[in-house]
N, C-alpha and C positions, 0 to 999 in steps of 0.2 A: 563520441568516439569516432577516430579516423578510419576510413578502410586500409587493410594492408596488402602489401603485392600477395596473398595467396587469395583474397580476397575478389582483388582486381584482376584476376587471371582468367585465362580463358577459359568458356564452360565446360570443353572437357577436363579442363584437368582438375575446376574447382568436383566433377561429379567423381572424378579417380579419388580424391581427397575422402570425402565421403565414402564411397566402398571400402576404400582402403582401411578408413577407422572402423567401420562395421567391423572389419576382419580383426584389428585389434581389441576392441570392446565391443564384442557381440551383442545384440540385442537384450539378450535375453541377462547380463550381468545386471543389467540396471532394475534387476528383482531385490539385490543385494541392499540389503539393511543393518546398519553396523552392530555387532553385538554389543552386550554391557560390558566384557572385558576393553573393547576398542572406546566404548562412550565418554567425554567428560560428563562430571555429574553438572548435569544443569539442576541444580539450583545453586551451583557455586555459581555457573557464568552469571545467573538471574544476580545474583548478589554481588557480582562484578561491575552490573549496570547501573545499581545505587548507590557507588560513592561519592557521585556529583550528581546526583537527582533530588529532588527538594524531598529533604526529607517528611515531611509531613503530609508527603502526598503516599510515600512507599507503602504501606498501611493499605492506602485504597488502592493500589495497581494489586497485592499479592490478594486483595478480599475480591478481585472482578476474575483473576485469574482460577481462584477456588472453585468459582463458581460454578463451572460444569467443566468436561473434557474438552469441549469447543473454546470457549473462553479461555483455559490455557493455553493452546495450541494457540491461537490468537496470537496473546504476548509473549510467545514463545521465540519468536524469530531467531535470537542469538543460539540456546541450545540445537534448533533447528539447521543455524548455515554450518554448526560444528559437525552433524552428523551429517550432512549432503557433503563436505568436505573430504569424508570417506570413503565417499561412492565411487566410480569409476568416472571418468572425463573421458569427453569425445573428442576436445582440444578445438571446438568453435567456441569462441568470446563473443556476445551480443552484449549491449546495456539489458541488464537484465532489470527486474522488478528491486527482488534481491526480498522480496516475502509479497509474492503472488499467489497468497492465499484467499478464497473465495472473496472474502469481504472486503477487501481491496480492487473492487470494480462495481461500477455500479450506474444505475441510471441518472443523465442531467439532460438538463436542455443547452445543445447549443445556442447560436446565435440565429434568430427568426424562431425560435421558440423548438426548433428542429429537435427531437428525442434521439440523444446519443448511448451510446453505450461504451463505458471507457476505465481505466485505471484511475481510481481515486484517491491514493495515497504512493511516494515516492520515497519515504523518509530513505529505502535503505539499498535505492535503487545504485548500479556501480555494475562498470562490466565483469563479467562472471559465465561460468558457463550455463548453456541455454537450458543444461539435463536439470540444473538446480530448481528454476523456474518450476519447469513443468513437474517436477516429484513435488514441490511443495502442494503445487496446484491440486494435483490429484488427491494427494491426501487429506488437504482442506473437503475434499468433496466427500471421502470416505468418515472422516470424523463427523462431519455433518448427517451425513446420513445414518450414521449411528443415532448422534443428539436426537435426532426427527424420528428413531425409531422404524428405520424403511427395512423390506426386510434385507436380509442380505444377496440374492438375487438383483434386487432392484439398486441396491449399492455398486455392484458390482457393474449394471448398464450406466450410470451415471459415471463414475470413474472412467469409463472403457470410452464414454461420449467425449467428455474434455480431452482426454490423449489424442483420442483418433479424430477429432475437431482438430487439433493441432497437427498431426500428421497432414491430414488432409488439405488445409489450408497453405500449411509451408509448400504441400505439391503445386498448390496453384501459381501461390509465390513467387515458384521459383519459375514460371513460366511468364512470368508479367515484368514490365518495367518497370526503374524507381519510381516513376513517377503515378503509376496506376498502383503498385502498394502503397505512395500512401495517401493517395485520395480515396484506396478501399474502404469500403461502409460492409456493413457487416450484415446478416441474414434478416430481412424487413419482418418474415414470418417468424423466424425463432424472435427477433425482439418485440411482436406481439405477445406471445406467451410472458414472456418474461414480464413485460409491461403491466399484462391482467393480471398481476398479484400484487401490484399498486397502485396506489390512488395517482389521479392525474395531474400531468404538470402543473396547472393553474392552481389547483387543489392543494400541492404541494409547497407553493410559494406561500401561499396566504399563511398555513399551516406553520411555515419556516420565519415569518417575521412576529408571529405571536410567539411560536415558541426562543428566539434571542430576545425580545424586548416587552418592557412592559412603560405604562406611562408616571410618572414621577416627579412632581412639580409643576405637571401642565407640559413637562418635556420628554420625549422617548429616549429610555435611555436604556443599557444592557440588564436583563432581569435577572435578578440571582436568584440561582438552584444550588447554593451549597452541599457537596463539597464541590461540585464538578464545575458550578460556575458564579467565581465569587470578585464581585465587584472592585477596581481597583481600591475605592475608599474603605473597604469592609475587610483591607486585610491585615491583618495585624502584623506588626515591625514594620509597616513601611511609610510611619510618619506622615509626615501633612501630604495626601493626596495629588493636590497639587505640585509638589516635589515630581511622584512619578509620573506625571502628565507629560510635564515637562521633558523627564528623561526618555520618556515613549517617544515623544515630537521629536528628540534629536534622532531616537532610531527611524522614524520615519522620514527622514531629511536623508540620510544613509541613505534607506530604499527605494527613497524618490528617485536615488541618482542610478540606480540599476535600470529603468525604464527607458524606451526610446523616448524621444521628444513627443511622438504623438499620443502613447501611455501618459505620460508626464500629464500633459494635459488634459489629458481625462480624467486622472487623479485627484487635481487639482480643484476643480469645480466641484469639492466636496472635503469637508471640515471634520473636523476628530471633532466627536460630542463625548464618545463612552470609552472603558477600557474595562477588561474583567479577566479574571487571569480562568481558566480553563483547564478540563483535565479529559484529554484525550483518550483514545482506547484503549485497552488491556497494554498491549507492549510501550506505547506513547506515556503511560499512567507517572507521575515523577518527572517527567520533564518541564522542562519550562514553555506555556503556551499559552497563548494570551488571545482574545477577541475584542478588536477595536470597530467599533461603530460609527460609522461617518455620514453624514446625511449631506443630502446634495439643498447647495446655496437658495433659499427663497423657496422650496418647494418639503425641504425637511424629509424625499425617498432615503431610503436609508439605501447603505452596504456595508459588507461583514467585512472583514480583512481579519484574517488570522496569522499571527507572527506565533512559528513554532520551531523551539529549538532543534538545529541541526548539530549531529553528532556525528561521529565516521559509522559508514553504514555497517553493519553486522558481519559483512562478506569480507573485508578489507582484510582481516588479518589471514583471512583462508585463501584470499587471491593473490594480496601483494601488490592488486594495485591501487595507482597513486593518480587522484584528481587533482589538477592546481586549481586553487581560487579557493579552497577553503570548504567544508561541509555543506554550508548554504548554497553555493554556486554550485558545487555537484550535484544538490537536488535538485536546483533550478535546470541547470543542464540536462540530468537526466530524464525528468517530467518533461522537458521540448519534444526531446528527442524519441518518448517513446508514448506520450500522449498523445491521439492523433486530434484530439481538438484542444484546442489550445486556449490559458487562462490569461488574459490580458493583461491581469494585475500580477504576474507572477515574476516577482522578484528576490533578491536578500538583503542582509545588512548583517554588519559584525558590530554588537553593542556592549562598549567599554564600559561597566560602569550601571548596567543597566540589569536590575532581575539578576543580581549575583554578579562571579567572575565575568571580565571576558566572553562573549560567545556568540554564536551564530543562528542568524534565523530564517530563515524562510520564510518567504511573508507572499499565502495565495486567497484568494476570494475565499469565503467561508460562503457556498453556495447555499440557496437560500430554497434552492427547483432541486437539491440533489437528493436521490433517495436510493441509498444499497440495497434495501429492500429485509425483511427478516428474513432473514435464510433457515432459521426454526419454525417456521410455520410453513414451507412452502411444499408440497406435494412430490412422490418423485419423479412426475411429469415436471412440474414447473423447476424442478432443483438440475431434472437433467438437460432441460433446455437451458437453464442458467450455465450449466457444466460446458454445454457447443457455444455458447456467446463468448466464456472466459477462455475458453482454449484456443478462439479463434481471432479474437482481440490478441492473445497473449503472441499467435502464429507471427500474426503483422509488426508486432512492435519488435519483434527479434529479426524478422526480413527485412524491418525497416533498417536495422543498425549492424547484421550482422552478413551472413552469406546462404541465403535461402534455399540457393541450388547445393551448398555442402550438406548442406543442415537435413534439403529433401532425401538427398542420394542416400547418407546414414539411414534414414527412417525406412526408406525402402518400401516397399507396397504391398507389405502384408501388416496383419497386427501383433507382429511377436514384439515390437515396443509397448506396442500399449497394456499388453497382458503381459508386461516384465513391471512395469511401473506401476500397474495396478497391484502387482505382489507384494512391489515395495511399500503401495499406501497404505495397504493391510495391515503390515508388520509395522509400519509407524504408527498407524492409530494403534494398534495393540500399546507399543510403547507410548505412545502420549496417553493412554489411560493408567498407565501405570506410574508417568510423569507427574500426573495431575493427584494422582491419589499420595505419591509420596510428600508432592507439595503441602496438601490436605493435612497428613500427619504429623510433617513440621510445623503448622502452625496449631495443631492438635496440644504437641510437644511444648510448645512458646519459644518455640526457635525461630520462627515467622512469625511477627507481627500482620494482622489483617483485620479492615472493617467494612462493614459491605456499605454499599454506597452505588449513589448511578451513577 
């Protein structure tokens, strides 16, 4: 996204902008959670998302989603941007996440093996306003801490961490230049804590190529975990294999061509061996996703490459706005722009012909060092240290795209934000338990189809 002249203004009048919307949208409205009279029913939208999802996967997205109040909330995204829709706006546009919820960040290794901390998923990223972000955030922490059993006191410092992480950080923001936000690295001692609830990089990689491949012929190739990961040969209607080998190689000729010349070439020095089609998280579950395997020339290292369908993000019909280049190139755009380390291989392609209709993909590393870490087992020392990592990664990626001095001025330098928004996560997890239970009953009913599955 471009900056606009209220953007480019000068910083008093961007911090007048900011007071000035306090006075319109007081802090403290953003407690507001929309009743059931205002609500759509989400499990219509849910049911809106599978009339071009492969149908035989929808079974296993609604059996992951059952599965606890966290796991719904998860795949919840659409019902979720319906009810932030709602809410009150502050009237700043950042590229937002557009479902920046907990699990959607997580630890990898940059480049020199460096331990980053970062956003790991963009499917439904789109500019939007910045309040959206942050209430999802927050209430990923409180459902969480529910799941974990923490008590409600210790809920409540964790929620209050990520907000006021965020507050805190946009103040700094707004006091640094573009170019020190976005060389910002993020708190070395909070990403110790966070770190010591997972096994270590090196540990992690090993971990990551046993778990995609197994040996088969004498040749490494992608190891099927049906249903979640089933080989392109092993899947039934799609005829002689080699067909969609074929038709994969033309989509990767597409996304060759989205790379610089110097990507290109790195690309290059490494062959399609595998293809297996794959099934993503709770919200991802039914779409179209695929893991190709390619091993480098003469030496047979492998790498993942993952092509996952792109769809309009979730946010689109509550914002109105409009990305050119298609679903794939807005996520690709968006991930640039709001990831502050960057995937080499991150490209799309539009494949006619290929896996169904028409459609769009996104095609990034399938990292092999990445670990989100289980957020169920983690303590609410480690959960609220994850809470300041996420709210303060989230701070930079919105002062990266957006106007950090509007954004600080609003937020102000007390914590009636962060105890408005912690109100709000309250009453959303309330209702996501009651989301989740209703789901439960519809497939109780045989009105939902579900099978459990990993």
């Amino acid at each position: 996204m471009t900056l606009t002249d209220k953007q480019s203004a000068a910083p008093d009048a961007r911090i007048v902008r900011g007071r000035a919307a306090r006075t319109a949208v007081p802090a403290a409205a953003h407690a507001e959670f929309p009743g059931p009279v205002r609500r759509a029913d989400p499990l219509r939208l849910l049911a809106r998302q599978d009339r071009d999802r492969v149908p035989e996967l929808l079974p296993l997205r609604y059996g992951r989603m059952a599965a606890s109040p966290l796991a719904y909330f998860r795949g919840a995204a659409l019902p979720a941007a319906a009810d932030l829709a709602l809410t009150p706006r502050t009237g700043f546009p950042v590229q937002a996440c557009g479902d920046a919820q907990l699990a959607n960040f997580g630890l990898f290794a940059a480049q020199g093996r460096r331990l980053v901390f970062d956003f790991a998923d963009f499917d439904e990223t789109l500019p939007a306003p910045w309040e959206w972000d942050v209430k999802r955030l927050a209430a990923s922490f409180e459902v969480t801490g529910r799941q974990n059993e923490h008590p409600a006191g210790q809920r409540r410092r964790t929620v209050l961490a990520a907000v006021e992480s965020y507050r805190l950080a946009m103040h700094d923001f707004a006091r640094r230049t573009p170019l020190d936000i976005y060389f910002a690295q993020a708190d070395a001692r909070t990403m110790r804590v966070v770190a010591s609830h997972r096994l270590g990089p090196v540990k992690r990689r090993v971990a990551g190529v046993r778990r995609f491949t197994e040996i088969r012929d004498g040749q490494l190739r992608l190891a099927a975990r049906p249903p979640s990961v089933v080989p392109a040969g092993r899947l039934a209607g799609d005829g002689d294999p080699a067909t969609l080998t074929d038709r994969l190689g033309a989509v990767f000729a597409r996304y060759r061509r989205t790379l610089g010349p110097a990507r290109r070439a790195l690309l290059d020095r490494y062959r399609l061996a595998d293809v297996a089609r794959t099934v993503p998280g709770p919200g991802g579950a039914g779409t179209r996703c695929w893991v190709a395997l390619l091993v480098r020339t003469g030496t047979g290292d492998p790498l993942f490459l993952q092509l996952k369908e792109a769809r309009p993000s979730v946010l689109q019909e509550y914002t109105g706005a409009a990305v050119p280049g298609g679903p794939g190139r807005r996520v690709v755009t968006g991930q640039r722009l709001i990831q502050a380390t960057g995937d080499v291989f991150l490209g799309w392609a539009r494949a006619a012909g290929f896996d169904g209709p028409v459609g769009e993909f996104h095609v990034r590393r399938l990292r092999d060092d990445q670990d989100a870490g289980d957020v169920t087992t983690m303590t609410p020392d480690v959960l609220r240290a994850h809470a300041r990592l996420c709210g303060w990664t989230l701070a930079r990626a919105h002062a990266r795209t957006g106007d950090p001095l509007a954004i600080a001025a609003y937020l102000g330098s007390g914590p009636a934000f962060a105890e408005a928004v912690r109100e709000f996560a309250v009453a959303c997890a309330d209702q996501n338990e009651r989301d989740h239970a209703a789901l439960r009953q519809a497939i109780r009913a045989g009105h939902v189809t579900a099978v459990s599955g990993s």
